[in-house]
BAFI-3210 file (N, C-alpha, C; in Angstrom, 3 decimals, decimal comma, padded with zeros to 6 digits):
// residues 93
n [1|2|3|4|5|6|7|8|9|10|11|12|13|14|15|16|17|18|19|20|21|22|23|24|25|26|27|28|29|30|31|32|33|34|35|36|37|38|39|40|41|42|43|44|45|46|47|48|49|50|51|52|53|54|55|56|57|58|59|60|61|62|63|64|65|66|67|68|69|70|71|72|73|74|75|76|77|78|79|80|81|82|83|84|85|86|87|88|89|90|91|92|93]
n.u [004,593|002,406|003,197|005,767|007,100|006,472|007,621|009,898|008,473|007,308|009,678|010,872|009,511|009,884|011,854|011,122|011,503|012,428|011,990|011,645|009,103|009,467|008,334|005,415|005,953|005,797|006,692|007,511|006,860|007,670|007,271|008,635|008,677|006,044|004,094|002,600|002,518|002,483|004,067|002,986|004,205|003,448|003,863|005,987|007,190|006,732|005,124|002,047|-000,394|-001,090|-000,823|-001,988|-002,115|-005,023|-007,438|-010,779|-013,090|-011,792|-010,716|-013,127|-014,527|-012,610|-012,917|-015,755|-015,018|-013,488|-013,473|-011,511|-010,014|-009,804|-011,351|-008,779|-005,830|-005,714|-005,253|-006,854|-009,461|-011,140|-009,538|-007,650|-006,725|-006,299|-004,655|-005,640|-005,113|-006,254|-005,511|-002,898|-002,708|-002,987|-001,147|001,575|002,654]
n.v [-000,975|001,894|004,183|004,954|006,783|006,337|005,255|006,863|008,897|007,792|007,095|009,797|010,600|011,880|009,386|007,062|003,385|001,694|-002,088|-005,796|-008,385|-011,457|-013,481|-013,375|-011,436|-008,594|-005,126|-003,048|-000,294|002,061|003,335|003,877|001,178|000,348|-000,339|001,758|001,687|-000,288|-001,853|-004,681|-007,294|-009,432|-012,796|-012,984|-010,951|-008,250|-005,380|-005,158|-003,999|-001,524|-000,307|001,001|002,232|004,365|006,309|005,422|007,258|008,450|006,219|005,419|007,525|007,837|005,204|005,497|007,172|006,319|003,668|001,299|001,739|-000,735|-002,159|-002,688|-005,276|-008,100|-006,709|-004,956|-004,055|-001,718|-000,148|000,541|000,828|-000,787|-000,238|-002,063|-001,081|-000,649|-002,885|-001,977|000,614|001,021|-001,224|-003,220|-003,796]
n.w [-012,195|-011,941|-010,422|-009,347|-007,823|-005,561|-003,484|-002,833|-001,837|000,149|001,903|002,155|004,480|007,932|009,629|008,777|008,189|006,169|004,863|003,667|003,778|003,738|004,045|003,236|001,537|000,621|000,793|003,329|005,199|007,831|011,168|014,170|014,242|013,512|011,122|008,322|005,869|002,754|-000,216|-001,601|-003,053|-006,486|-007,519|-009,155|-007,976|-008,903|-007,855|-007,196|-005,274|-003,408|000,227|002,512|005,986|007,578|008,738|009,613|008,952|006,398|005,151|003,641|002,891|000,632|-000,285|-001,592|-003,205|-005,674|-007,572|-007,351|-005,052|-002,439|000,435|003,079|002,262|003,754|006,358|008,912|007,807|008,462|008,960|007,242|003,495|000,009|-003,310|-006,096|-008,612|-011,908|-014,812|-016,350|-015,495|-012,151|-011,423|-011,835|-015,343]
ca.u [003,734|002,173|003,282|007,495|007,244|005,956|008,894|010,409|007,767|007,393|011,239|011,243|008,982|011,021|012,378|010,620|012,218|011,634|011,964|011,134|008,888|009,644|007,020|004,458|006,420|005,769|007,998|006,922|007,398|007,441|007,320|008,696|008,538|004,708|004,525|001,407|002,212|003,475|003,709|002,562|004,169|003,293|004,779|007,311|008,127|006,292|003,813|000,571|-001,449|-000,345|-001,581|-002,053|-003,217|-005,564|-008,543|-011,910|-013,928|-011,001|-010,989|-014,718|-015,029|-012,039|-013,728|-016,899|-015,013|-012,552|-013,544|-009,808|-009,809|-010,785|-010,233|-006,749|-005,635|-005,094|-005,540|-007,939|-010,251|-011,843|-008,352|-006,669|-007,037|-005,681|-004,987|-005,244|-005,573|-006,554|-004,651|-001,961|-002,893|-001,886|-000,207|003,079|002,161]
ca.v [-000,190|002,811|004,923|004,368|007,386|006,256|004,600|007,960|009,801|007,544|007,277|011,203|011,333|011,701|007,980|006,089|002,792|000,195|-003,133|-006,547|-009,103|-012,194|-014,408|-011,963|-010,742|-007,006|-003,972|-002,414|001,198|001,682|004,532|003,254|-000,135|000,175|-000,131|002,909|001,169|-001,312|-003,263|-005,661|-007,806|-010,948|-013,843|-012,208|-009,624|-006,939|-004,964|-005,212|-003,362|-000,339|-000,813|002,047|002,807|005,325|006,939|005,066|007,964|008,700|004,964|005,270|008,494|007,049|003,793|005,818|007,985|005,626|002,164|000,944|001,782|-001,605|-002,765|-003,342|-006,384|-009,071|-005,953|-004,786|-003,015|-000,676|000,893|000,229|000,536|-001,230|000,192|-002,994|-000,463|-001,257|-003,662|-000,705|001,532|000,503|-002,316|-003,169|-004,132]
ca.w [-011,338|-012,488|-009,001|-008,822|-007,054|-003,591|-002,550|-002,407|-001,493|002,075|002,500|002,636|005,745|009,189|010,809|008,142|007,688|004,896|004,786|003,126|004,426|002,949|004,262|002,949|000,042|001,219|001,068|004,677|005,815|009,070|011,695|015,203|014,365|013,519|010,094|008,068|004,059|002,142|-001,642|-002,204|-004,338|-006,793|-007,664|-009,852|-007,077|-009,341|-006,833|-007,417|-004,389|-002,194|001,115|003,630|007,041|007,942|009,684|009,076|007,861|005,426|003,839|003,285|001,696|-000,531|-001,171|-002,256|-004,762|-006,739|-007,670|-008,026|-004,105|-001,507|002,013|002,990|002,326|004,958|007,598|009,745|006,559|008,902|009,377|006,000|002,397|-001,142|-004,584|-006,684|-009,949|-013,432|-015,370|-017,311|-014,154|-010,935|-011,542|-013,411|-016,910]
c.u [003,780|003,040|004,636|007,398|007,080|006,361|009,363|009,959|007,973|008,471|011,225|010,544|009,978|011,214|011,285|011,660|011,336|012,287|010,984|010,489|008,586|008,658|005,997|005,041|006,130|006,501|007,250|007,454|006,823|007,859|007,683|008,169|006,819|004,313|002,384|001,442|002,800|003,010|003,927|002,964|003,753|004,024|005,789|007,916|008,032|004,974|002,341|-000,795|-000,002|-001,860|-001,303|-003,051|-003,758|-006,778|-009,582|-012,554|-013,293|-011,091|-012,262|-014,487|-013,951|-013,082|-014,668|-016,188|-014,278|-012,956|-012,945|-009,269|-010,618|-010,211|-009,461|-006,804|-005,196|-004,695|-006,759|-008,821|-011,042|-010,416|-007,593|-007,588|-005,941|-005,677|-004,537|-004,961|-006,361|-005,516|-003,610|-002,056|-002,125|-001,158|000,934|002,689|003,124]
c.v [001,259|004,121|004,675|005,712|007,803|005,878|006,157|008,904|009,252|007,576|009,036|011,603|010,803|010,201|007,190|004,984|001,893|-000,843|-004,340|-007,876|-010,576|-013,053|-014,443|-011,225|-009,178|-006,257|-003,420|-000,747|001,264|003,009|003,775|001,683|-000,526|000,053|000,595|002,234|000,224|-001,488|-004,205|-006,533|-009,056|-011,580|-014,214|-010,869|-008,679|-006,437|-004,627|-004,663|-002,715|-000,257|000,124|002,391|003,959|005,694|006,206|006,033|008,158|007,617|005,045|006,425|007,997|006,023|004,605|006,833|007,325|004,277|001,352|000,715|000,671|-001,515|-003,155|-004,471|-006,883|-008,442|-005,835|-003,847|-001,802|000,421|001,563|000,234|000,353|-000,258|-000,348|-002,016|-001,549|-001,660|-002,269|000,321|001,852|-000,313|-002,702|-004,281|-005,105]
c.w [-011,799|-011,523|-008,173|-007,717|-005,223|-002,956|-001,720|-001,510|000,662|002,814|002,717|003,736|006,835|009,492|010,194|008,051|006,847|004,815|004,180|003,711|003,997|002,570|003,048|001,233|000,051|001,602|002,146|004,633|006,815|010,396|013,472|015,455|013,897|011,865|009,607|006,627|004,037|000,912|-001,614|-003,146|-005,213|-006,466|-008,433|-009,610|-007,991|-008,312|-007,495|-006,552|-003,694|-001,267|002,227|004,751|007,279|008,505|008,644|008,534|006,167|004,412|003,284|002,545|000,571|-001,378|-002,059|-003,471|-005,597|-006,118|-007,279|-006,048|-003,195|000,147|001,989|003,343|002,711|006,068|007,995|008,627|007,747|008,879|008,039|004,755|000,996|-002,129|-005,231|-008,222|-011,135|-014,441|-016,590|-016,165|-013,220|-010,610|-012,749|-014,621|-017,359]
res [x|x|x|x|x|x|x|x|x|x|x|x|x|x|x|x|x|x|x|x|x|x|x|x|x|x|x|x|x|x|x|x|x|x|x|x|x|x|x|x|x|x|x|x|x|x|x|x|x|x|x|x|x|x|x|x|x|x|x|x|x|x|x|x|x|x|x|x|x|x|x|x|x|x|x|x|x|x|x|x|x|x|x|x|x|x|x|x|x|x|x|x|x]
***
């Protein structure tokens, strides 16, 4: 994954916790139990989508400027959005 840095980045906001969801195969982060991201991972537990909640106008003007950017996956897409990248990109090579 092109983006090691976003582990860190979400662990440094206040009373984040992270956790793994096995089922699902999804690293969670989670703000009072509610969880705002996660990766995504395959089927060799390399991540392959980053998956974040946020304000509908916000996913849309995203979507419309980067390709690479879809509806979040296996959420509510009005709320949420993916970043499957481009094969060497966003995803681990």
């Amino acid at each position: 994954m092109r983006y090691d840095w976003i582990d860190g980045y979400l662990l440094s906001k206040p009373a984040v916790e992270k956790d793994l969801q096995p089922d699902w195969n999804w690293i969670r982060y989670k703000i009072g139990g509610k969880m705002f991201a996660a990766i995504l991972l395959d089927d060799d537990d390399k991540p392959c989508y980053i998956n974040l909640k946020l304000e509908p106008a916000e996913g849309e003007f995203l979507r419309d400027q980067y390709a690479d950017i879809i509806p979040g996956y296996f959420r509510q897409a009005l709320l949420e959005l993916s970043n499957a990248g481009r094969r060497g990109a966003g995803r681990a090579a």
